[in-house]
C-alpha positions in Angstrom: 107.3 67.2 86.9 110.0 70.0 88.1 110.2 72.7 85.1 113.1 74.2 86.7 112.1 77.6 85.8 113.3 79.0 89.3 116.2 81.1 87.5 114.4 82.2 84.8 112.4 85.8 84.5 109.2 85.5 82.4 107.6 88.6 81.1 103.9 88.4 80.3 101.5 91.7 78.8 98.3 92.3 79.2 99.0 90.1 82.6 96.4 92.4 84.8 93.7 90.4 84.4 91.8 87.4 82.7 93.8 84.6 81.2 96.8 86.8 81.1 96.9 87.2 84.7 96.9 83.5 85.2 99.3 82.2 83.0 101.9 84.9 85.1 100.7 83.5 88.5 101.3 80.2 87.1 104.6 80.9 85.5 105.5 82.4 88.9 103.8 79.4 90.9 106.8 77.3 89.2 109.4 79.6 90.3 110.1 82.0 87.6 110.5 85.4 88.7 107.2 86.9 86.8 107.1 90.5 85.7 103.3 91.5 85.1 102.4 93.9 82.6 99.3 96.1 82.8 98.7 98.6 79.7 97.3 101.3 81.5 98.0 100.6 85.0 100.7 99.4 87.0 99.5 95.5 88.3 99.6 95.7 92.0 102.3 92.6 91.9 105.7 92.2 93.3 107.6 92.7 90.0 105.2 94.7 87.3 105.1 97.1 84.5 102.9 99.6 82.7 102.9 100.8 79.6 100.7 100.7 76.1 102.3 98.6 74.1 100.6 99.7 70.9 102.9 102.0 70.7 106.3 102.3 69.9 106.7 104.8 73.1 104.8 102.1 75.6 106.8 99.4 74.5 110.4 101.1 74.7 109.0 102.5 78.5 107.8 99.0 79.4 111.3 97.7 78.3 112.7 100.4 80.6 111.3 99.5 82.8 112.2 95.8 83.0 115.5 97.3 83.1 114.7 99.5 86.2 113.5 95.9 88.1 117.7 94.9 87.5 116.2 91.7 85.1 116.4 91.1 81.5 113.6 88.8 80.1 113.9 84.8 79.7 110.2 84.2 78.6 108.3 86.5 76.9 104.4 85.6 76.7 102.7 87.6 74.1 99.0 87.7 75.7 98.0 91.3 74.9 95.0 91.9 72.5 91.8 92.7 71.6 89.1 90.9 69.8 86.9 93.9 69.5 83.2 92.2 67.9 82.7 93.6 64.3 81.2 92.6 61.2 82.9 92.6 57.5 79.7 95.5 56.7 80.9 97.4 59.2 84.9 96.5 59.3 86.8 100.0 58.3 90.3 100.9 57.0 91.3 102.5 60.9 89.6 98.8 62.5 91.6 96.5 60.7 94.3 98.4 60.9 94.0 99.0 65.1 93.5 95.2 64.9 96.6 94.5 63.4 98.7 97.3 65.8 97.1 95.4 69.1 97.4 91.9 67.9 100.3 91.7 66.0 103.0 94.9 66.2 102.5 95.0 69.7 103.9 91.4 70.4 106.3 92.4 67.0 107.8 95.6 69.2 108.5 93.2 72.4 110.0 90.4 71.1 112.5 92.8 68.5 113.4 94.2 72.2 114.0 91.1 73.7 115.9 89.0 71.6 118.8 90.5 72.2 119.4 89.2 75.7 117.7 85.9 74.7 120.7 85.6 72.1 123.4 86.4 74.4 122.4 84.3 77.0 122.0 81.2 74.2 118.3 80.3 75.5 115.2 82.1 75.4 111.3 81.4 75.1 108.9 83.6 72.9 105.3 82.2 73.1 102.4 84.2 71.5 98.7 84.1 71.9 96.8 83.5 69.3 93.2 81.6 68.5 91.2 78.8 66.9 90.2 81.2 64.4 93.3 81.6 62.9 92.9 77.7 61.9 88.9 78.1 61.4 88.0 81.8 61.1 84.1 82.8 61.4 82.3 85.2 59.6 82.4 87.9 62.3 85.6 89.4 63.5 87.2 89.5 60.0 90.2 92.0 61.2 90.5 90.2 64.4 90.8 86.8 63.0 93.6 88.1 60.3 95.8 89.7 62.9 95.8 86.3 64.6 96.4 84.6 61.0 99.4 86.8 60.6 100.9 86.2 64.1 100.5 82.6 64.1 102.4 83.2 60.2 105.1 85.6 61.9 105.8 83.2 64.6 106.6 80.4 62.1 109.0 82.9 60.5 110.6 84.0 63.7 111.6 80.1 64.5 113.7 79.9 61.4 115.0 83.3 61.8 116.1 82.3 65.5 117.2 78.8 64.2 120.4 78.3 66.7 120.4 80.6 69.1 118.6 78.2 71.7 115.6 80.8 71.6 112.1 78.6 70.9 109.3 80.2 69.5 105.6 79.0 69.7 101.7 79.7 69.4 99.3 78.6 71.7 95.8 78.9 70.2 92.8 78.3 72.7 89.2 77.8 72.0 86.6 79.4 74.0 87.7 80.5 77.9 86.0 80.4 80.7 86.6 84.4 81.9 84.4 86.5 83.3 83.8 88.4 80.6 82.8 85.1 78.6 81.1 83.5 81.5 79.1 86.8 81.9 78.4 87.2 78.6 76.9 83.6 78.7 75.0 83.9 81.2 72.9 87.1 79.7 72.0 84.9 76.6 71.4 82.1 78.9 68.5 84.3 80.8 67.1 85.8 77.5 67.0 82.0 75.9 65.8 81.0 79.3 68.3 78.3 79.8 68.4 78.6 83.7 71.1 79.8 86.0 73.5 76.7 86.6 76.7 76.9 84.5 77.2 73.2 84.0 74.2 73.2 81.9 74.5 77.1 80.4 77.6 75.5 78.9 75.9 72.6 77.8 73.5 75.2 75.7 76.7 77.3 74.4 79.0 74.3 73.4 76.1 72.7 71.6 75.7 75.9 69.5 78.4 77.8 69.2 81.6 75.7 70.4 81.0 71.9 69.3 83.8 69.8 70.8 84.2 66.1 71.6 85.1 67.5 75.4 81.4 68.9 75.7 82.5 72.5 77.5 85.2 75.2 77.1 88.8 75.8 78.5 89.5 76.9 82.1 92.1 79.6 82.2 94.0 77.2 84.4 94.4 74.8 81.5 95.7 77.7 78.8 98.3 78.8 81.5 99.4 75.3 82.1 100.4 74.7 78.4 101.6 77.9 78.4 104.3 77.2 81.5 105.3 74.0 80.2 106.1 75.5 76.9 107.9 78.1 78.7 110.4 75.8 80.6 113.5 74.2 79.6 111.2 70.7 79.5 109.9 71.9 76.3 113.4 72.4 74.6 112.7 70.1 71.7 108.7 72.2 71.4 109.6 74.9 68.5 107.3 76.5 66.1 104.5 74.9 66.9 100.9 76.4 66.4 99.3 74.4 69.5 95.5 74.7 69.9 93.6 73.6 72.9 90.8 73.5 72.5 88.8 70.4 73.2 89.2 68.8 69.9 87.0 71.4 67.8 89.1 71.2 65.0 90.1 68.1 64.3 92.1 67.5 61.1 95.4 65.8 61.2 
């Protein structure tokens, strides 16, 4: 399938590494001319940016800097954020609220500075990153899993707001990912529990107990970036506000 993204410039934060970094190599894979975003260094990539994007200073000098490259944005992917591990005992005033500032007013702050292009040019993509959790949320993570909530709840209102202008906004939630972060994390339970060293049947282990799904194992980065392109090309022009999870059919209502 051609997405015929080769004239479009895509834009994705927190691009440096992990998921983030894939879904831009994908995007650029395609054709679109891919601007990665590191937050505190510049990605060592043909076309990238740095800048902290919790703040209203990174974002305006990330922005600025998309400028500097002579492109104006056609796809912005909101990737960027934290899930920093907490409990509700130990969930402070300052941790909910640097929760919300990563997860939500950082992808807020790019897409206010995007749009304007977007609307002159009559098409424009805006997909943000959210999670499962906003659907199901766990006990743990109580900040985390809110900021999601209200991003998934922003982007709804952000479709009707850009009702018309050819400018399609949606949410892709994944599941668990296979990064190396989760995959290392894994593996330490996995020698504690003494669940052996091969991956095929460490995931067996996690899916069973923390992840149950009727695909028996957890995303490949790959997979997220995939959706993530399609939704990003002019294929997906009929796609708008949409809260898409992939995640292996762990939640399951209709």
């Amino acid at each position: 399938m051609h997405l015929q993204l080769e004239k479009k410039v895509a834009l994705v934060t927190g691009s440096d590494r992990r998921t983030g970094e894939t879904i831009a190599e994908s995007l650029a894979a395609e054709g679109a001319t891919t601007i990665f975003h590191g937050n505190d260094e510049l990605p060592d990539k043909p076309f990238a940016v740095c800048g902290d994007i919790t703040s209203e200073a990174g974002c305006h000098q990330v922005l600025e800097q998309v400028t500097e490259l002579g492109l104006s944005v056609d796809i912005l992917v909101n990737n960027f954020g934290s899930a920093d591990r907490h409990s509700w005992e130990d969930s402070t005033t300052e941790k909910w609220l640097e929760l919300y500032q990563i997860n939500v007013l950082s992808a807020v702050r790019m897409i206010q500075g995007c749009i304007p292009t977007m609307k002159q040019r009559g098409w424009g993509r805006i997909i943000n990153l959210g999670t499962i959790g906003s659907h199901q949320p766990n006990n743990i993570m109580p900040a985390y899993y809110a900021a999601k909530g209200a991003m998934a709840t922003m982007s709804a209102s952000l479709t009707k707001e850009l009702g018309g202008t050819g400018i399609n906004v949606n949410t892709v939630s994944p599941g668990l990912i296979r990064t190396e972060q989760v995959e290392t994390s894994y593996r330490n339970i996995a020698t504690k529990k003494g669940w052996g060293e091969d991956w095929d049947e460490i995931v067996k282990k996690l899916v069973a107990r923390d992840f149950p799904n009727p695909c028996g194992r957890i995303a490949e980065r790959e997979e997220v970036a995939d959706l993530v392109t399609f939704l990003a090309s002019p294929r997906a022009d009929f796609i708008n506000g949409q809260n898409i999870r992939i995640d292996g059919g762990a939640i399951n209502y209709v």
